[in-house]
C-alpha positions as CSV (number, residue, x, y, z in Angstrom):
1,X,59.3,96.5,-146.0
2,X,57.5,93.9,-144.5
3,X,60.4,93.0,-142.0
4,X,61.2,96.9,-141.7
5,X,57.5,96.6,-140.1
6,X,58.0,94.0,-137.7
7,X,60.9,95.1,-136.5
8,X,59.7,98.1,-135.4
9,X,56.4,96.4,-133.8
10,X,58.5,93.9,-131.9
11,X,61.2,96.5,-130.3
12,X,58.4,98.8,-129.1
13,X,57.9,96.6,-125.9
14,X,61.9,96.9,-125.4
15,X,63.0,99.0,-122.7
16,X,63.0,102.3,-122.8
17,X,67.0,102.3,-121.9
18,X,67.7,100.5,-125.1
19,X,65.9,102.8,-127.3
20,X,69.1,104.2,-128.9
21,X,71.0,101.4,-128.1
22,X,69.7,98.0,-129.6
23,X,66.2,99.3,-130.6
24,X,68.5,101.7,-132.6
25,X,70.5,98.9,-134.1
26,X,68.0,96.9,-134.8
27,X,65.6,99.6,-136.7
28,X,68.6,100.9,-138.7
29,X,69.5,97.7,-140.1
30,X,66.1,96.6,-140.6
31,X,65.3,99.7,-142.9
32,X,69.2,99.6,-144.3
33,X,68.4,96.7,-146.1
34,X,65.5,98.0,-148.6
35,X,67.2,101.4,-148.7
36,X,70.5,99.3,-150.0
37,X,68.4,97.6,-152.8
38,X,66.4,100.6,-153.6
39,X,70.0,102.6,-154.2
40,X,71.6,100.1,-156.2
41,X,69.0,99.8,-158.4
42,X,69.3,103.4,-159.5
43,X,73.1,103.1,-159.9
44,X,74.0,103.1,-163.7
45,X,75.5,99.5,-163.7
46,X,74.6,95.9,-162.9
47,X,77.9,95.8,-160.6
48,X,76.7,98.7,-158.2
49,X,73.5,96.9,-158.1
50,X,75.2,93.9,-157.2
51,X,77.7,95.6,-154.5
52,X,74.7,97.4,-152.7
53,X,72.6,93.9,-152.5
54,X,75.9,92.8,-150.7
55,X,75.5,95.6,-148.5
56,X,71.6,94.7,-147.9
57,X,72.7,91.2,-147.0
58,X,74.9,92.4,-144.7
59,X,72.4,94.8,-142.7
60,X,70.2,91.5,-142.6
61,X,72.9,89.5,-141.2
62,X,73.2,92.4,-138.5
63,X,69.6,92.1,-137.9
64,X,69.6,88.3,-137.4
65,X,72.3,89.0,-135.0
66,X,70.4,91.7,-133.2
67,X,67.2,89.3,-132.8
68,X,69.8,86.7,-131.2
69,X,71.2,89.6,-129.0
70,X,67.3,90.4,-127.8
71,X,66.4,86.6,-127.3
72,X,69.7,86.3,-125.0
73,X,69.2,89.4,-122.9
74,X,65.7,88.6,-122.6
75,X,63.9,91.6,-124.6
76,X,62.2,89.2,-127.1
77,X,61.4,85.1,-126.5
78,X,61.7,82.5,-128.9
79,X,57.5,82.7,-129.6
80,X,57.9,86.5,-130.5
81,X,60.7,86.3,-132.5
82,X,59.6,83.7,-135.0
83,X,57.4,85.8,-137.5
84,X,60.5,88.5,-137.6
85,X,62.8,85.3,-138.5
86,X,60.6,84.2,-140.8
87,X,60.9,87.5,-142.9
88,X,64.7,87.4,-142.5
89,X,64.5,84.0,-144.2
90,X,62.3,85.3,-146.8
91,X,64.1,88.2,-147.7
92,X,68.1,86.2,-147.6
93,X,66.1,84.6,-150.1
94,X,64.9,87.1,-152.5
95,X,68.5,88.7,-152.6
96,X,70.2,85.1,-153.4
97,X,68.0,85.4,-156.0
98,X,68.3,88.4,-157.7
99,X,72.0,88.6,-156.8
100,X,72.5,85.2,-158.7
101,X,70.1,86.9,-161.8
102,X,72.4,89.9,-162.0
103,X,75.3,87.7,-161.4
104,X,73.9,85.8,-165.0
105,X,74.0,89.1,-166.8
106,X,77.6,90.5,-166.1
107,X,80.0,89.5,-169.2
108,X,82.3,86.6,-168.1
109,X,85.8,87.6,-167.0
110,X,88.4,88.0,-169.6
111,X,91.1,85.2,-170.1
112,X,94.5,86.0,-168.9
């Protein structure tokens, strides 16, 4: 949430042109990725958990993307984009984590 929060602090000083294009992008994947974890952990099994973490890593991807996109164009520099990366880091490494955990608790695959 954390991230979700600094993205939206950071794209407040974007354009106001951008505000449903990149801003856009950028908040929607930023709050994607805690709604993805917070969906598959009320699915009934461990793999729906693990495909919606999948899905959360991939709406962080996107996000790292966007901040590259906004240092490029010029909306964010280098300085103001560091605590946002930061968090990004972070949180790729919480979900390694707990996907490898769930990953640990699935029954091996049968023998063919």
């Amino acid at each position: 949430m954390e991230l979700v929060q600094e993205t939206y602090r950071l794209t407040c000083a974007y354009p106001k042109a951008e505000r449903y294009g990149l801003v856009g992008q950028l908040r929607e994947s930023a709050v994607s990725i805690p709604a993805n974890i917070a969906e598959g952990n009320a699915r009934r099994t461990t793999r729906d958990y693990l495909r919606f973490l999948a899905m959360a890593n991939g709406s962080l991807r996107e996000l790292e993307t966007y901040f590259e996109v906004s240092e490029i164009v010029g909306y964010a520099s280098a300085t103001e984009l560091v605590k946002p990366r930061a968090l990004a880091d972070e949180v790729a490494r919480m979900l390694t984590r707990l996907t490898q955990s769930l990953q640990r608790k699935l029954p091996p695959p049968p023998d063919l």
